[in-house]
C-alpha positions as a Markdown table, in Angstrom:
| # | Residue | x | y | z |
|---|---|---|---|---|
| 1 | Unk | -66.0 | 21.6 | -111.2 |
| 2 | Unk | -64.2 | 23.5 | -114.1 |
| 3 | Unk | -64.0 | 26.1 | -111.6 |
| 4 | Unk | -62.2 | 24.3 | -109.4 |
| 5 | Unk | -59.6 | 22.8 | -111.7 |
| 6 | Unk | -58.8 | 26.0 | -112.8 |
| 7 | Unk | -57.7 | 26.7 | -109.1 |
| 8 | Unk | -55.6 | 23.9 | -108.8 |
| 9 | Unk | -53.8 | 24.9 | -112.2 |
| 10 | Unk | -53.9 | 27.9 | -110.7 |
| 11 | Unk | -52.3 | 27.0 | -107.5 |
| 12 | Unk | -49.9 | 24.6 | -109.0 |
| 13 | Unk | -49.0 | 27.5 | -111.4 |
| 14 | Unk | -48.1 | 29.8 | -108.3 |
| 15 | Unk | -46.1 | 27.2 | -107.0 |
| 16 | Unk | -44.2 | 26.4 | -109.8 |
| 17 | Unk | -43.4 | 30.1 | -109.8 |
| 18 | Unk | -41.8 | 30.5 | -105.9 |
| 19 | Unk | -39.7 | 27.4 | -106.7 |
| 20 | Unk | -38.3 | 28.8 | -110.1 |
| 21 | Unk | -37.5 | 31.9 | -108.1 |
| 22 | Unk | -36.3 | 30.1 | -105.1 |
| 23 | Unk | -34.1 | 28.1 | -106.6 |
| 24 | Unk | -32.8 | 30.8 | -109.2 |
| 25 | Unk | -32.2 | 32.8 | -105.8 |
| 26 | Unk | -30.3 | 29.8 | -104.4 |
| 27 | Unk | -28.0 | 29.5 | -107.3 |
| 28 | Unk | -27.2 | 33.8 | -107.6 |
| 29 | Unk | -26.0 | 33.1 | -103.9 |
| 30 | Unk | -24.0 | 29.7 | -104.0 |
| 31 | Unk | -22.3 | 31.5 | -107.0 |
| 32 | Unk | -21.5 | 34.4 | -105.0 |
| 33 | Unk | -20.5 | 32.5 | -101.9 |
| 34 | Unk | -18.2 | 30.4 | -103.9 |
| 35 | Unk | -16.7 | 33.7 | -105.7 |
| 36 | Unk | -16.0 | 34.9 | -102.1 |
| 37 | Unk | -14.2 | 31.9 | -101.6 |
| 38 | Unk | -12.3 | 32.0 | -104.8 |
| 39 | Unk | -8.3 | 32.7 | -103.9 |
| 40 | Unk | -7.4 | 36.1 | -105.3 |
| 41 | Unk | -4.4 | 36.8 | -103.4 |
| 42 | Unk | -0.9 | 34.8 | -102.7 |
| 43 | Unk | 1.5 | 36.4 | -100.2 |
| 44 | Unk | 4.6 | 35.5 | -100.2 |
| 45 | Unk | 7.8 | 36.8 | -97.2 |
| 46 | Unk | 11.0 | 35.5 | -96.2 |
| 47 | Unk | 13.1 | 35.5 | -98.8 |
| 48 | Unk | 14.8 | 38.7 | -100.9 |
| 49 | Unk | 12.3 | 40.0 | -103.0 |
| 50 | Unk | 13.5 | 38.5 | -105.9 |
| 51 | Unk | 12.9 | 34.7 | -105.2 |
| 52 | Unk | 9.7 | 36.0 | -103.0 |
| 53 | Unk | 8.0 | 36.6 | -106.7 |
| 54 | Unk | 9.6 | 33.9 | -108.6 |
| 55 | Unk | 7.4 | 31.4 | -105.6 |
| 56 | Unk | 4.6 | 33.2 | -106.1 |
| 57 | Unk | 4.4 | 32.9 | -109.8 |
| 58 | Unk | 5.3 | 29.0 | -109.4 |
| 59 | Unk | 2.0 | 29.3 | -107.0 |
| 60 | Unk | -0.5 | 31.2 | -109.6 |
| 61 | Unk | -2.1 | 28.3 | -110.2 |
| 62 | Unk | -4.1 | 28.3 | -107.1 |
| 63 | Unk | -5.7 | 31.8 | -108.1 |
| 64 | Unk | -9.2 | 31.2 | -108.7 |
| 65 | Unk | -9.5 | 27.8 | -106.9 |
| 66 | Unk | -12.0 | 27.5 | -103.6 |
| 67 | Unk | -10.0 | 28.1 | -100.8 |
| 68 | Unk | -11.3 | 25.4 | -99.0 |
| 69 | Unk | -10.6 | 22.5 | -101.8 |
| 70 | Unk | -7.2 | 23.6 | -101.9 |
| 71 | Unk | -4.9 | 20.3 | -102.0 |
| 72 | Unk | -2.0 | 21.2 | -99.1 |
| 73 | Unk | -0.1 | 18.4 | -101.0 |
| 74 | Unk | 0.0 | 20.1 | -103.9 |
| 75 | Unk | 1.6 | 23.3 | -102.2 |
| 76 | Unk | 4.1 | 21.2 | -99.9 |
| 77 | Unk | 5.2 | 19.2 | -102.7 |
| 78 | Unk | 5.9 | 22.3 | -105.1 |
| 79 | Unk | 8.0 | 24.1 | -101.8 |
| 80 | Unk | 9.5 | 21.0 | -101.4 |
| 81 | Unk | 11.1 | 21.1 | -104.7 |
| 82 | Unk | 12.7 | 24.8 | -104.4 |
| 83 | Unk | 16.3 | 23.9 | -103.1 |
| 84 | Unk | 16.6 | 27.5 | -101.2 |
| 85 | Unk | 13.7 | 27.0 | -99.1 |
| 86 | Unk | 14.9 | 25.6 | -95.3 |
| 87 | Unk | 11.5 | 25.4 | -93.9 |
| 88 | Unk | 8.1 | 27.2 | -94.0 |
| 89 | Unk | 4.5 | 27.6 | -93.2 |
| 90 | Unk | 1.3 | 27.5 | -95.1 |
| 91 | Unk | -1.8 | 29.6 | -93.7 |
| 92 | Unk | -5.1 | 30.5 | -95.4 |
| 93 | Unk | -6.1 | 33.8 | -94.6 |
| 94 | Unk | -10.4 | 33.5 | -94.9 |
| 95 | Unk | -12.3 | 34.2 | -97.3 |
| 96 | Unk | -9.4 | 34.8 | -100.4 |
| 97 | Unk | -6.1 | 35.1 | -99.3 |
| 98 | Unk | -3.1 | 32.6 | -98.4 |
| 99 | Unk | 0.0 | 33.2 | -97.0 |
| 100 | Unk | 3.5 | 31.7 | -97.1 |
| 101 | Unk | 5.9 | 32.8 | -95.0 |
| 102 | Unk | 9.8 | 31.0 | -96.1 |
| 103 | Unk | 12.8 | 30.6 | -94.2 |
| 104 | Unk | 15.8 | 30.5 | -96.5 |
| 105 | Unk | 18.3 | 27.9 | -96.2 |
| 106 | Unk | 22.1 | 28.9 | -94.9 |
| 107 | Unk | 24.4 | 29.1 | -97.9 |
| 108 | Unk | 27.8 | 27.1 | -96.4 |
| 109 | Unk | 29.8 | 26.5 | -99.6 |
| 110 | Unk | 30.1 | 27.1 | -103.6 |
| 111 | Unk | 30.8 | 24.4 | -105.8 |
| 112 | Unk | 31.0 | 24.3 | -109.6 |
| 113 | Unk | 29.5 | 21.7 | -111.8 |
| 114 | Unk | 29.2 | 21.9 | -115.6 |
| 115 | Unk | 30.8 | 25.3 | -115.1 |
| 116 | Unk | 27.8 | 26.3 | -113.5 |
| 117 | Unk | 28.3 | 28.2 | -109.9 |
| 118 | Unk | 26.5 | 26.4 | -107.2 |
| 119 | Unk | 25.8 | 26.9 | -103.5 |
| 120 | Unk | 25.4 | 23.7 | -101.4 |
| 121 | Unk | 22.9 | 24.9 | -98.4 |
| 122 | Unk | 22.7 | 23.8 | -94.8 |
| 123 | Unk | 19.3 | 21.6 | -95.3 |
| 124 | Unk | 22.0 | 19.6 | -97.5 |
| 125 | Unk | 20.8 | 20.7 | -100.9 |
| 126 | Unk | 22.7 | 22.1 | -104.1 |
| 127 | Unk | 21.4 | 25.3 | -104.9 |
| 128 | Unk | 21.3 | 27.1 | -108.1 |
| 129 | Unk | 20.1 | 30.6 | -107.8 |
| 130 | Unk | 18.8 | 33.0 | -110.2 |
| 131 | Unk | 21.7 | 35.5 | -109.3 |
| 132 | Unk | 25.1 | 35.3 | -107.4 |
| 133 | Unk | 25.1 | 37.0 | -104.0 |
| 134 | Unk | 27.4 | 40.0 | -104.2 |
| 135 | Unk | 30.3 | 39.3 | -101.9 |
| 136 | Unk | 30.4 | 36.0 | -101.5 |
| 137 | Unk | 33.4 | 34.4 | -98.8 |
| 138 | Unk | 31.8 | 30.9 | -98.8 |
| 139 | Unk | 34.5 | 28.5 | -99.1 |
| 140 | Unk | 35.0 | 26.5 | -102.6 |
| 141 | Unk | 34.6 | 22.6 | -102.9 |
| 142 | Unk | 36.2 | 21.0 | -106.1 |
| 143 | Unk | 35.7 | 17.5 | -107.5 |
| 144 | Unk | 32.6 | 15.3 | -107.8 |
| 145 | Unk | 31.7 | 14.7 | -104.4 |
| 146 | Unk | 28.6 | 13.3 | -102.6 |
| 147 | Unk | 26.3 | 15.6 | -100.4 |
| 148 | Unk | 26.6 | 13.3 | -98.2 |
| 149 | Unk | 30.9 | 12.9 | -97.8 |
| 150 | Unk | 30.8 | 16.5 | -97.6 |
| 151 | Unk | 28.5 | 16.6 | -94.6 |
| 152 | Unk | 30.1 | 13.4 | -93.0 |
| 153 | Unk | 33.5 | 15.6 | -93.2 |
| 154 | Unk | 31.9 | 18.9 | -92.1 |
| 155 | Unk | 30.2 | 17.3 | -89.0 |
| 156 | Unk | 33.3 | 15.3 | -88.1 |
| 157 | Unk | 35.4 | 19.1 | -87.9 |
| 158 | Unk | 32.7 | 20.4 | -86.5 |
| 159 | Unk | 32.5 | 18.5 | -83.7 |
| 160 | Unk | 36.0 | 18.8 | -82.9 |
| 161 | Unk | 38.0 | 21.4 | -81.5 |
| 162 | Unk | 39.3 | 23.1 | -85.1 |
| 163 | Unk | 37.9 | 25.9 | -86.4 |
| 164 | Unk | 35.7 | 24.8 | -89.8 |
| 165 | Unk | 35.7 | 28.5 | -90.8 |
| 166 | Unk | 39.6 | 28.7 | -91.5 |
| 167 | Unk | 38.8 | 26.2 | -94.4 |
| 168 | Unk | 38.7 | 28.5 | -97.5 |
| 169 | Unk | 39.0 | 25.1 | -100.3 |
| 170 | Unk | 38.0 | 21.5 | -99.9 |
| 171 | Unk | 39.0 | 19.2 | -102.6 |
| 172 | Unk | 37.3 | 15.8 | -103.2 |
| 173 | Unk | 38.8 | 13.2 | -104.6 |
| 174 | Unk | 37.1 | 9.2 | -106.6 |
| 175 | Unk | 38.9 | 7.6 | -103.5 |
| 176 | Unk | 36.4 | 9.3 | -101.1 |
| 177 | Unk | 39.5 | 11.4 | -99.6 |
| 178 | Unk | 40.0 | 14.8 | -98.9 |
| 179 | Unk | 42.1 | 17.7 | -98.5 |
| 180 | Unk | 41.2 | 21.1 | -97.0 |
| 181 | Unk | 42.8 | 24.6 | -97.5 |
| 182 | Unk | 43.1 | 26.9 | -95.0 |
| 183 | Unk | 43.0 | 30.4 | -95.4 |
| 184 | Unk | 46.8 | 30.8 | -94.4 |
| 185 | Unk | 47.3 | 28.7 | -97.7 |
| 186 | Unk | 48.5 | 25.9 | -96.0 |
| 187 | Unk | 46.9 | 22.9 | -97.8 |
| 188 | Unk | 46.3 | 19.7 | -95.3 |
| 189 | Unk | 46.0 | 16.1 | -96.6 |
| 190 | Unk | 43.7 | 13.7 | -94.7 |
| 191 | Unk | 43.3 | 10.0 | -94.6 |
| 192 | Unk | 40.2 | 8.3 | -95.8 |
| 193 | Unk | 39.9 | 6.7 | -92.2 |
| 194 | Unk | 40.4 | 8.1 | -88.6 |
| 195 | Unk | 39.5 | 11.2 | -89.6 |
| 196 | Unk | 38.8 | 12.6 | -86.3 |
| 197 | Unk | 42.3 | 12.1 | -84.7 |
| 198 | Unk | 43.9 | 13.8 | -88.1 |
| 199 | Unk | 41.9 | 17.1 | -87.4 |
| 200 | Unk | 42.4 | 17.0 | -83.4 |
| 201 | Unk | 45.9 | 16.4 | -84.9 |
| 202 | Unk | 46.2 | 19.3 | -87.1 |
| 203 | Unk | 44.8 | 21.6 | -84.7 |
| 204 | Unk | 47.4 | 20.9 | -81.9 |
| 205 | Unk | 50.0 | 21.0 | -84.9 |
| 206 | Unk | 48.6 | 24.8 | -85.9 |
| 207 | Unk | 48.5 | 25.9 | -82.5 |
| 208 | Unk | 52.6 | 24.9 | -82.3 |
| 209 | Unk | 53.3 | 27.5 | -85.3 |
| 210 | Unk | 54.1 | 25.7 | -88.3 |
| 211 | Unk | 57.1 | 27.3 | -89.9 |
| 212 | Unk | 56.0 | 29.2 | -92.9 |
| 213 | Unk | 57.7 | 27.6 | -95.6 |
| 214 | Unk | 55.8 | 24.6 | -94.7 |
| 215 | Unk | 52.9 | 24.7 | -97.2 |
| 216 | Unk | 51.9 | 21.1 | -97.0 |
| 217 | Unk | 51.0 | 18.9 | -93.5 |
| 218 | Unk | 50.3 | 15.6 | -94.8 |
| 219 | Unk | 48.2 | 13.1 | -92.2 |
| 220 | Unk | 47.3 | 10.1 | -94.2 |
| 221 | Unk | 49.9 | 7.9 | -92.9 |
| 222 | Unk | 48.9 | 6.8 | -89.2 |
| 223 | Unk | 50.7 | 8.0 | -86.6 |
| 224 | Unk | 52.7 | 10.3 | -88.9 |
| 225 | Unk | 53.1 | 13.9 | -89.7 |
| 226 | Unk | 54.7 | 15.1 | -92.8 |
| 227 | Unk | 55.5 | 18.6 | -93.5 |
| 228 | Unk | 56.6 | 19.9 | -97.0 |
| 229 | Unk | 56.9 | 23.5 | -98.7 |
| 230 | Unk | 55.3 | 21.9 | -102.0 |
């Protein structure tokens, strides 16, 4: 009888044993299977090099994190808040890696607030970047306008027959009004209203050859043209 408890303790010992190891073995490779999985690499393209590694650093966070908890939202929403950025894609790369690939925003206009140079971009953002590209032609906008007067106004001279890249200055004004400067230096004042016929207007005027000492055409009255060299 003793003999035989000792066999069970025996047994039971033996058992206790193959589980310890078993479930030591179980937890040596979960660990490594989730180290696998750990992100160790972020690759960023798209964009000059520069603002490539500036994203990247915003996105160090994720280093270390399973690549298959990774909260998408959480990436989107700190994209999302990087004016430059037009559009872009989010991939994971199995086991560690994830890739962003960026698609930079047009740069249509500067603009100056707090005497701080700005670019307003096509996905209708203002844009402050790190450095000031080298050669800039955009035109200028002055005064404290509204993204969205300035792309009411762009669309509408868009959309008609004028040339939008002769504009070299646009100036805003607290009446909602505007007047544009072309690059000839001739400086055009529109009406707050009807804005459409004053550009199909201006461009018929332009095409007649204003003379040259006429520095002003002045379109806010209806049905009027008035020229001036002031």
């Amino acid at each position: 009888m003793l003999q035989s408890i000792d066999k069970k303790r025996s047994i039971f010992f033996y058992i206790l044993i193959l589980f310890f190891l078993s479930t030591t073995s179980n937890i040596s490779l979960n660990h490594r299977a989730s180290s696998l999985l750990q992100v160790n690499k972020i690759e960023v393209s798209g964009l000059d090099n520069d603002l490539n590694t500036i994203i990247k650093k915003k996105l160090e966070y994720i280093i270390g994190k399973n690549i298959f908890l990774l909260n998408n939202r959480d990436i989107e929403n700190k994209l999302n808040n990087i004016d430059y950025i037009h559009n872009y894609t989010v991939s994971r790369s199995f086991p560690s890696k994830i890739t962003i690939k960026l698609k930079k925003t047009k740069l249509i206009a500067i603009t100056y607030r707090d005497n701080k140079l700005l670019y307003v971009g096509s996905n209708k953002k203002i844009i402050f970047l790190p450095q000031k590209k080298p050669g800039d032609t955009l035109p200028i906008i002055f005064g404290n306008f509204s993204n969205n007067e300035f792309f009411k106004l762009r669309h509408i001279i868009s959309g008609s027959e004028f040339d939008i890249n002769k504009i070299k200055e646009y100036y805003y004004f607290p009446s909602k009004r505007w007047d544009i400067k072309l690059n000839n230096e001739i400086l055009v004042k529109l009406p707050i209203e009807n804005i459409n016929n004053s550009i199909n207007i201006l461009n018929k005027v332009l095409k007649e050859n204003v003379r040259k000492q006429n520095k002003v055409v002045d379109l806010r009255v209806p049905n009027q043209i008035i020229f001036s060299n002031e």
